[in-house]
C-alpha positions as CSV (number, residue, x, y, z in Angstrom):
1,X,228.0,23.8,254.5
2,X,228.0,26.8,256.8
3,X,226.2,29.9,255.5
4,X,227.9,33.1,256.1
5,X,225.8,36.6,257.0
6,X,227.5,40.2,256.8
7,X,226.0,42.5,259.3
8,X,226.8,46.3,257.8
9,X,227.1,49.3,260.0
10,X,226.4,52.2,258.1
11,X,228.4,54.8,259.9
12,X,232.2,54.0,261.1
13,X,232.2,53.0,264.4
14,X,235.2,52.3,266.8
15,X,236.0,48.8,267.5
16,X,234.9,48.5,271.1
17,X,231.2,49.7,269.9
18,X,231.5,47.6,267.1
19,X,231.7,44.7,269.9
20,X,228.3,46.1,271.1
21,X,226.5,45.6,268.0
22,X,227.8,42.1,267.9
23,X,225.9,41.7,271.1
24,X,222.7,42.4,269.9
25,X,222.5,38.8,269.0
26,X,222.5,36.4,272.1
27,X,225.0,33.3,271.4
28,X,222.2,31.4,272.3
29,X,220.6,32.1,269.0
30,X,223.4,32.0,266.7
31,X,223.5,28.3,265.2
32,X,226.4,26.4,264.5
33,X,225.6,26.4,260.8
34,X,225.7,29.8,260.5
35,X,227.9,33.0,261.3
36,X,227.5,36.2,261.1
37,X,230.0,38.9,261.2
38,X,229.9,42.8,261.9
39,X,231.7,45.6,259.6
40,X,231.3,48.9,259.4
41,X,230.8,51.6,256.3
42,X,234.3,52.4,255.2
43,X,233.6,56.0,255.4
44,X,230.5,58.6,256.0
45,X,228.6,60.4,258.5
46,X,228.3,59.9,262.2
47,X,224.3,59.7,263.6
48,X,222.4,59.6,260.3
49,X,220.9,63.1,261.4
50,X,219.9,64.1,258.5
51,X,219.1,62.7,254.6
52,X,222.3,64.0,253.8
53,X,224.0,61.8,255.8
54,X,221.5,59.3,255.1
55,X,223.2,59.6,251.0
56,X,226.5,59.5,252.0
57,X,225.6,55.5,254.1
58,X,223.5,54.8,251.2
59,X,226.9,54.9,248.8
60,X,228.9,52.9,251.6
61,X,226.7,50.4,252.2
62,X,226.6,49.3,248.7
63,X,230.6,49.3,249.0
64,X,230.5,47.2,252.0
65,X,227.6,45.0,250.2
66,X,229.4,44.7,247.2
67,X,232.5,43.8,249.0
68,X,230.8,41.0,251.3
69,X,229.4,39.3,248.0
70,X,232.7,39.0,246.5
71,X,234.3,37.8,250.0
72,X,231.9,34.8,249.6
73,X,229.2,36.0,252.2
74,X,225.7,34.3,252.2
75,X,223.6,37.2,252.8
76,X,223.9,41.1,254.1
77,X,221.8,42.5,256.5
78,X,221.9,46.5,257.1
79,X,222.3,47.1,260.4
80,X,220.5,49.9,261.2
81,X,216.3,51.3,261.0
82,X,217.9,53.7,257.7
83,X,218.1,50.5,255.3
84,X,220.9,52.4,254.1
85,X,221.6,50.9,250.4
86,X,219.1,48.5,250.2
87,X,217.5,48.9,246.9
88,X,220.3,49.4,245.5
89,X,222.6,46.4,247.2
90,X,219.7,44.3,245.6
91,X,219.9,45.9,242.3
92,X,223.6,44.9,242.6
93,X,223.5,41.3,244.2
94,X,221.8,38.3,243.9
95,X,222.3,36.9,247.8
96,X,219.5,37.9,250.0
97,X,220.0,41.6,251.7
98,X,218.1,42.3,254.4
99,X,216.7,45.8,255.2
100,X,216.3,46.0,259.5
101,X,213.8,48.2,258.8
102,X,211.9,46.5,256.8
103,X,211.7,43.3,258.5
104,X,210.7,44.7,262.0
105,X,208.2,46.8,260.4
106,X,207.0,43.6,258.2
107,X,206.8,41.6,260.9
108,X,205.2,44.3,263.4
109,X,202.3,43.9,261.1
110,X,202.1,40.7,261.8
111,X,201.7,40.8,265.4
112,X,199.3,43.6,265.8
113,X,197.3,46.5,264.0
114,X,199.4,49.2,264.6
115,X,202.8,50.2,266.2
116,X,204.7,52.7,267.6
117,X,208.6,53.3,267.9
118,X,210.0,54.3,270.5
119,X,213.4,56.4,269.5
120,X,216.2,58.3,271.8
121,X,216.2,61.2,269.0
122,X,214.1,63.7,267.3
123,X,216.4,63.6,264.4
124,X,216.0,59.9,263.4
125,X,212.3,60.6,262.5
126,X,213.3,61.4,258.9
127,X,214.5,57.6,258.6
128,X,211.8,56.0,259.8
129,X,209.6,58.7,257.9
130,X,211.5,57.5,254.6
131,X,211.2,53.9,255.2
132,X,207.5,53.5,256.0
133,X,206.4,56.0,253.1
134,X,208.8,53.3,251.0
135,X,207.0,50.5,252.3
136,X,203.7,51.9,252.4
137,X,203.1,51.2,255.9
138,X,201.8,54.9,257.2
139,X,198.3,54.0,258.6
140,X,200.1,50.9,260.7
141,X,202.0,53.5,262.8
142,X,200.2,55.0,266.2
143,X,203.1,57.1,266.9
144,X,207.0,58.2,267.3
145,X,207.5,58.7,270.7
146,X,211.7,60.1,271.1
147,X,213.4,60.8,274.8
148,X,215.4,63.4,273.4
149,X,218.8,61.9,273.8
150,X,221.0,62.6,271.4
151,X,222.6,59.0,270.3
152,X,226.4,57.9,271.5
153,X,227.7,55.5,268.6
154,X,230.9,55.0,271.1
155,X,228.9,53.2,274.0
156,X,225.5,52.6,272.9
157,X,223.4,52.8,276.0
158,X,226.3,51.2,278.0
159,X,226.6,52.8,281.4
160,X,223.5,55.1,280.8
161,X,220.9,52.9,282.2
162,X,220.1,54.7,285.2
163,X,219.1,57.8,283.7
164,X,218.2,56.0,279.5
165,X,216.0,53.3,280.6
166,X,213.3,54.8,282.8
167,X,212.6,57.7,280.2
168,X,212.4,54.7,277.2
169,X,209.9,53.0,279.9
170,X,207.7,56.3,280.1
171,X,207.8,56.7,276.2
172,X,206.8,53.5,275.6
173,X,203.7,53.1,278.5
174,X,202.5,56.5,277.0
175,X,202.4,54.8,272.9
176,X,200.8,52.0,274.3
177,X,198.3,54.0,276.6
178,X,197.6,57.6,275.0
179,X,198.9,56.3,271.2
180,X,197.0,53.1,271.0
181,X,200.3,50.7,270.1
182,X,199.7,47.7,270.0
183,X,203.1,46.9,270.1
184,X,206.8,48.6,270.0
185,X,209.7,48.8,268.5
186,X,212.9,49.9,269.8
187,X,213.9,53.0,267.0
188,X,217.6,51.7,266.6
189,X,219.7,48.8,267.0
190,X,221.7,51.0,269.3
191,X,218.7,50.7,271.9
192,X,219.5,46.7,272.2
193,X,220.7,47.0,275.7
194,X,217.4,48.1,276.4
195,X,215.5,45.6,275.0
196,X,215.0,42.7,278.0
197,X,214.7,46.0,280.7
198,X,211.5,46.8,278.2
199,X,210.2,43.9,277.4
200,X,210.0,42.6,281.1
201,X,208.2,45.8,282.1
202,X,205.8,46.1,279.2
203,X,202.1,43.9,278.2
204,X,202.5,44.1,274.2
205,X,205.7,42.4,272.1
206,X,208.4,44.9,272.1
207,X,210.9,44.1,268.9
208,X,214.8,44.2,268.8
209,X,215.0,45.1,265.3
210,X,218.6,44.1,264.8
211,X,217.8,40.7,266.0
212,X,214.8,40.6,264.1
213,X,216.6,41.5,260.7
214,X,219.6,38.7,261.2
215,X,217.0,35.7,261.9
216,X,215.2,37.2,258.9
217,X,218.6,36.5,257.1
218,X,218.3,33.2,258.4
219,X,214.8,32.1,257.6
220,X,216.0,33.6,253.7
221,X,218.8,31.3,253.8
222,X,216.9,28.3,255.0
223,X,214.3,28.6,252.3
224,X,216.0,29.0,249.4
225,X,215.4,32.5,248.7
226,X,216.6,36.4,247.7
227,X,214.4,39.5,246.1
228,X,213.1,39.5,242.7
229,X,215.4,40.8,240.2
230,X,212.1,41.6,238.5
231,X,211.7,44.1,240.4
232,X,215.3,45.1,241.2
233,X,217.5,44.3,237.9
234,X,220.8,44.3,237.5
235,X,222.9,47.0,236.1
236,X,224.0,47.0,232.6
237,X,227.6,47.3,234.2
238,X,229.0,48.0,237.2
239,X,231.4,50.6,238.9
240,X,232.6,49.4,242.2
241,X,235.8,51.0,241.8
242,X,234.4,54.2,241.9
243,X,234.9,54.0,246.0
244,X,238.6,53.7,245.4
245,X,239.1,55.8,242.4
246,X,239.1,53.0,239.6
């Protein structure tokens, strides 16, 4: 039977970059026996500046978890470096939910000592701040090396490669040469279109975290598996209708 995996946005996105984040994921990757489909948070912020923005996709994304569970959906996956909702979307579920964070870092650790990501914005540090304190992964990071281009959530990197990619180039030759990185990843899954420009160009792995986190979905599926609900239990009860008022 064909498995079914929910890739969350956490911020609302229009439709036509919606399409982009489906692209992250070449069709040559996608196996018949399993699809994956993209959504967006129903409501909340716009960039995840900031951690209050980061609380607002945190509430969303378990809506949109919550949601995909009851829609019959195999396993979620939170599209973004935030992990928006993850502890608690696996406090609330029992299918696997995937944290993108999390699995690039996770398996960045496996490929080399230490890594560095390369961002387009000094205001995303906070996020991956938060999610390698949660992890404990501080002393594998050599740096955070951001071009200083304030994200567009319309077009992604679409048209901008002229100007985006060579700066993304520099960043990441100077984490690798001045930072000591072993390897890189890119610092959102809004960078995908950048990915193959890097990764030609560069002599250490260089991860696509959104890819990363949906074949992580797969290998869960495969084996079986989902978090411990030892260590994230299930509510006495639960409020989902609290996001329409119920």
């Amino acid at each position: 039977m064909n498995k079914r995996i929910r890739m969350i946005v956490p911020v609302p996105v229009p439709e036509a970059a919606l399409a982009s984040f489906v692209r992250q994921i070449p069709a040559h990757l996608v196996r018949p026996d399993i699809s994956v489909e993209f959504t967006c948070a129903a409501r909340g912020g716009a960039t995840l500046d900031s951690p209050y923005e980061g609380v607002i996709a945190d509430a969303f994304c378990l809506e949109a978890g919550a949601r995909a569970e009851a829609e019959g959906f195999d396993a979620i996956c939170i599209n973004s470096m935030s992990d928006s909702g993850v502890t608690a979307l696996r406090s609330r579920l029992s299918i696997p939910v995937v944290g993108t964070a999390q699995a690039t870092y996770l398996l960045a650790c496996q490929l080399g000592r230490r890594f560095s990501i390369i961002s387009m914005w000094d205001r995303w540090r906070w996020l991956y701040e938060k999610v390698l304190a949660e992890q404990g992964l501080e002393d594998r990071l050599a740096s955070i090396r951001s071009i200083g281009v304030r994200p567009d959530t319309a077009e992604l990197l679409a048209g901008k490669e002229d100007s985006v990619f060579p700066l993304l180039l520099d960043a990441a030759r100077a984490a690798i040469e001045q930072d000591g990185a072993d390897l890189l990843i890119l610092g959102s899954t809004t960078m995908h279109q950048s990915h193959a420009f890097l990764a030609e160009r560069l002599s250490v792995p260089v991860l696509n975290p959104g890819l990363v986190a949906f074949k992580s979905c797969e290998m869960l599926l495969d084996l079986g598996l989902a978090h411990s609900k030892r260590r994230y239990p299930d509510p006495e009860r639960t409020a989902d209708g609290i996001f329409d008022g119920r």
